[in-house]
GUKOL-736065 format. One record per residue (C-alpha): residue number from 1; x, y, z. Coordinates in steps of 0.2 Angstrom, whole numbers, plus 2048, in hexadecimal, padded with zeros to 3 digits. Example, Ala and Ser with C-alpha at 12.3 -4.5 7.8 and 13.67 -1.06 7.14 Angstrom:
REM GUKOL-736065
SITE   nr    u    v    w
SITE    1  83E  7EA  827
SITE    2  844  7FB  824
END
This chain:
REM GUKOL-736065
SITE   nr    u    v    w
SITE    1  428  D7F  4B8
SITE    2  427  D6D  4B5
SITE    3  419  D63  4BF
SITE    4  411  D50  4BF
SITE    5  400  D52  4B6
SITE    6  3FA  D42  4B6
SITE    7  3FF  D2F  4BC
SITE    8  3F7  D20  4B0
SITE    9  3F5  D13  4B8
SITE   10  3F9  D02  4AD
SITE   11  3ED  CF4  4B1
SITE   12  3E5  CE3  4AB
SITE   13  3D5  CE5  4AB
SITE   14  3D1  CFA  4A4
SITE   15  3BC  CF9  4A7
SITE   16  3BC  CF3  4B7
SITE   17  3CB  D00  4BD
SITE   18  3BF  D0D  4B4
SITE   19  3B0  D04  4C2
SITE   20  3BA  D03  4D0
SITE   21  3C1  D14  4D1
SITE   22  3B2  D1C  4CE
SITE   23  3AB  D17  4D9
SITE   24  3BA  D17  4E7
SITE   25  3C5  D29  4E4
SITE   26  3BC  D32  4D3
SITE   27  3CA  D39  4CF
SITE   28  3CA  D45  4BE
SITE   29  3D8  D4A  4B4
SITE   30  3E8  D43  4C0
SITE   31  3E5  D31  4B9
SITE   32  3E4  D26  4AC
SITE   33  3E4  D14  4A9
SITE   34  3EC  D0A  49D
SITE   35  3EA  CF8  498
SITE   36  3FA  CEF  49D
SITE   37  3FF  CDB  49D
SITE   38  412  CE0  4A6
SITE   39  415  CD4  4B2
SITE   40  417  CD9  4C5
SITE   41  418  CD3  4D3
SITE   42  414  CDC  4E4
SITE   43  41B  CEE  4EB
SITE   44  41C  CF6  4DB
SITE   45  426  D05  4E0
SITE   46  418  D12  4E3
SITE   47  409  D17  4EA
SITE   48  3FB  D25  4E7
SITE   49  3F7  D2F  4F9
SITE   50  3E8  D3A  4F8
SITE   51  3EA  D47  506
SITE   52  3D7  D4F  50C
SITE   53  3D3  D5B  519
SITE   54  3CF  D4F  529
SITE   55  3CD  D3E  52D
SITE   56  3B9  D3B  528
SITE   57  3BC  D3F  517
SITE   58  3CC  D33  518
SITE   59  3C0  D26  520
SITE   60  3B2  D2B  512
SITE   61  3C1  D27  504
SITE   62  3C8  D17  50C
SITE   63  3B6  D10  50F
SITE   64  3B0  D12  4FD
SITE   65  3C0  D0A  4F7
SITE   66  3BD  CFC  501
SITE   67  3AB  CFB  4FC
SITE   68  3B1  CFC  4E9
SITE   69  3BB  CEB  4EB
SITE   70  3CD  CF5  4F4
SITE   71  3D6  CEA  501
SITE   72  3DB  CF3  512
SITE   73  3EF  CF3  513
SITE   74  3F0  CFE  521
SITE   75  3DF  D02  52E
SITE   76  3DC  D15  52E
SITE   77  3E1  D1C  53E
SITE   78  3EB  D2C  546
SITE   79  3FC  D2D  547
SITE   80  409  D3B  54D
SITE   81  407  D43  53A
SITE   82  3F5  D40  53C
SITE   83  3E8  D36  533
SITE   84  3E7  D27  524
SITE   85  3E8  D17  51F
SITE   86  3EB  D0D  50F
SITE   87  3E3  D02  504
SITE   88  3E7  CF8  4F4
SITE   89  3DB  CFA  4E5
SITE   90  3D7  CE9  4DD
SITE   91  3E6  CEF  4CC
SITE   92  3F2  CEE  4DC
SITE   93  3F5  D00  4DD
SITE   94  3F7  D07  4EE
SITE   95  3EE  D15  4F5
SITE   96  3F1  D1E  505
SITE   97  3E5  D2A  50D
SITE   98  3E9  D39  517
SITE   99  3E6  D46  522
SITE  100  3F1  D52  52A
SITE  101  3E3  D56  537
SITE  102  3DE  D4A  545
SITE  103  3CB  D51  548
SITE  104  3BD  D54  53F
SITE  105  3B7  D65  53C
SITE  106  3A7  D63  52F
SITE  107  39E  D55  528
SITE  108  3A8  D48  51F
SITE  109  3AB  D49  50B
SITE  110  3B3  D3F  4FE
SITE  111  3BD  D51  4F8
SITE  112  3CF  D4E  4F5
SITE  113  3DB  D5B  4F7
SITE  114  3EB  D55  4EF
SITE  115  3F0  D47  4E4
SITE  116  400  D41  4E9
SITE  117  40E  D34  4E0
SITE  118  418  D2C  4ED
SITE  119  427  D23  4E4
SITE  120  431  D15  4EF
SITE  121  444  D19  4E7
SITE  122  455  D10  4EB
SITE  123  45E  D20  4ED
SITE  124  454  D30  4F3
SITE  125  463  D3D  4EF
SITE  126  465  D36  4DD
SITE  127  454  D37  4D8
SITE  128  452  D48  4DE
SITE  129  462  D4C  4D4
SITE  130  45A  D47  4C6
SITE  131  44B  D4D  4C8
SITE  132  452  D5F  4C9
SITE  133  45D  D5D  4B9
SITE  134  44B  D5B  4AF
SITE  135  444  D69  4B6
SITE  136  43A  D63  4C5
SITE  137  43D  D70  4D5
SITE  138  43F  D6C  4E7
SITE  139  432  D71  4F3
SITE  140  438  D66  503
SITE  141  447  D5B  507
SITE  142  44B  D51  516
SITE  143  45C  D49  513
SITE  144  45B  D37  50A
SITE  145  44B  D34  511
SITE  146  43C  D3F  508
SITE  147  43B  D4C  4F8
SITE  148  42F  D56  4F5
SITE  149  42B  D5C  4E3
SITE  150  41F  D6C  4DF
SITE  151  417  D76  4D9
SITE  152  409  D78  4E3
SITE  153  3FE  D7A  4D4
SITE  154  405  D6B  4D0
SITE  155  3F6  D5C  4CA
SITE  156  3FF  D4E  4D4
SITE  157  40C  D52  4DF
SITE  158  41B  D46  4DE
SITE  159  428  D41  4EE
SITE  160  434  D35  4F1
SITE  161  436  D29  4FE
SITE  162  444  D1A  502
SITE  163  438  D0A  4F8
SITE  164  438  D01  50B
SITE  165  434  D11  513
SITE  166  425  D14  507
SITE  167  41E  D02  507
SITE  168  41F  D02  51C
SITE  169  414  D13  51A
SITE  170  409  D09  50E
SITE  171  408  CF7  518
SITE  172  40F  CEF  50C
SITE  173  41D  CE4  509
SITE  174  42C  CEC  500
SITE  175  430  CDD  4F5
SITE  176  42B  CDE  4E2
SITE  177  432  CDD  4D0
SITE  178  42D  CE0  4BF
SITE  179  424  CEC  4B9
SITE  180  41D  CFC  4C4
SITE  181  40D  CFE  4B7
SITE  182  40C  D11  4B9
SITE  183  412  D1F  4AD
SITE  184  413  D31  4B2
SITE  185  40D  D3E  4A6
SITE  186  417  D4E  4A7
SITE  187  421  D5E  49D
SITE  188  431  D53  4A3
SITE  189  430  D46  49B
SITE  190  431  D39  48F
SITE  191  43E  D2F  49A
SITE  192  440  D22  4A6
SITE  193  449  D26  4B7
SITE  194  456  D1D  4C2
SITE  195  449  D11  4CB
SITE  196  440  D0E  4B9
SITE  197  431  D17  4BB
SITE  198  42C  D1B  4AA
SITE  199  42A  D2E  4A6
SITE  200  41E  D34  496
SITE  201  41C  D45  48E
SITE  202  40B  D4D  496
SITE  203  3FF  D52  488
END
């Protein structure tokens, strides 16, 4: 079954990426950087959520972003779902952080239990056709609005969104252009889908 293994996140500046998420998220083996000059500008189509298990280890994340040089898009508080905020790294990556749980039940930890690409696309049900037709299965679908993509063993776990839907998630303003600055390492690709998000062959 075909799954995302890793993200690479394209930036200008490879060392102090290296420093900053280090010291903010430690992720291992979901991401990589790559030295990039592509122009952008704003909302670049996507962000990175990192679900944990309740809200001090989401206030724990968020906080040492912040600390690391992040700037606060969105507060972390509850809401009906439960609990997160976002931040922007200083490459311009968004980052959402999230709990399904509203209460604390042990101390608070920096441990993340999913890595999660969230893609803003222009059409939800294209996409996920796509998708399918290169070997990506369906795990949950809510109309024009959301796809979910598994497996759950899945490295990063990938969904769609509406591109305004996913930026007011994000607070952030949906407007941008040129280039999204992230290629997506899995068994699907090399390609490059409808909203051109560049796909590379996982090795």
């Amino acid at each position: 079954m075909v799954s995302v293994e890793f993200v690479t996140l394209e930036v200008a500046d490879t060392a102090a990426a290296d420093t900053f998420y280090s010291a903010a998220f430690d992720l291992d083996s979901q991401m990589r950087l790559k030295a990039s000059e592509a122009a952008t500008t704003g909302f670049r189509g996507f962000t990175m959520s990192l679900i944990v298990s309740q809200p001090a280890d989401a206030n724990a994340l968020i906080d040492a972003a912040l600390e690391a040089g992040a700037t606060s898009l969105k507060p972390a508080r509850k809401s009906l779902w439960g609990y997160g905020g976002a931040v922007q790294a200083p490459d311009g990556t968004v980052w959402t952080v999230a709990s399904s749980s509203k209460k604390d039940k042990e101390p608070a930890s920096r441990k993340i239990d999913e890595v999660v690409l969230q893609l803003g696309v222009e059409d939800v049900g294209a996409s996920k056709r796509f998708y399918v037709d290169r070997g990506l299965e369906v795990t949950k679908s809510y109309g024009g609005k959301y796809v979910e993509f598994g497996p759950a063993s899945s490295p990063v776990k990938l969904t769609l969104y509406k591109r305004k839907a996913l930026a007011k998630v994000a607070g952030i303003d949906p407007d941008g252009t040129g280039s999204h600055r992230l290629m997506i390492g899995s068994g699907a690709g090399p390609f490059t889908d409808p909203d051109d998000f560049v796909w590379v062959a996982a090795t």
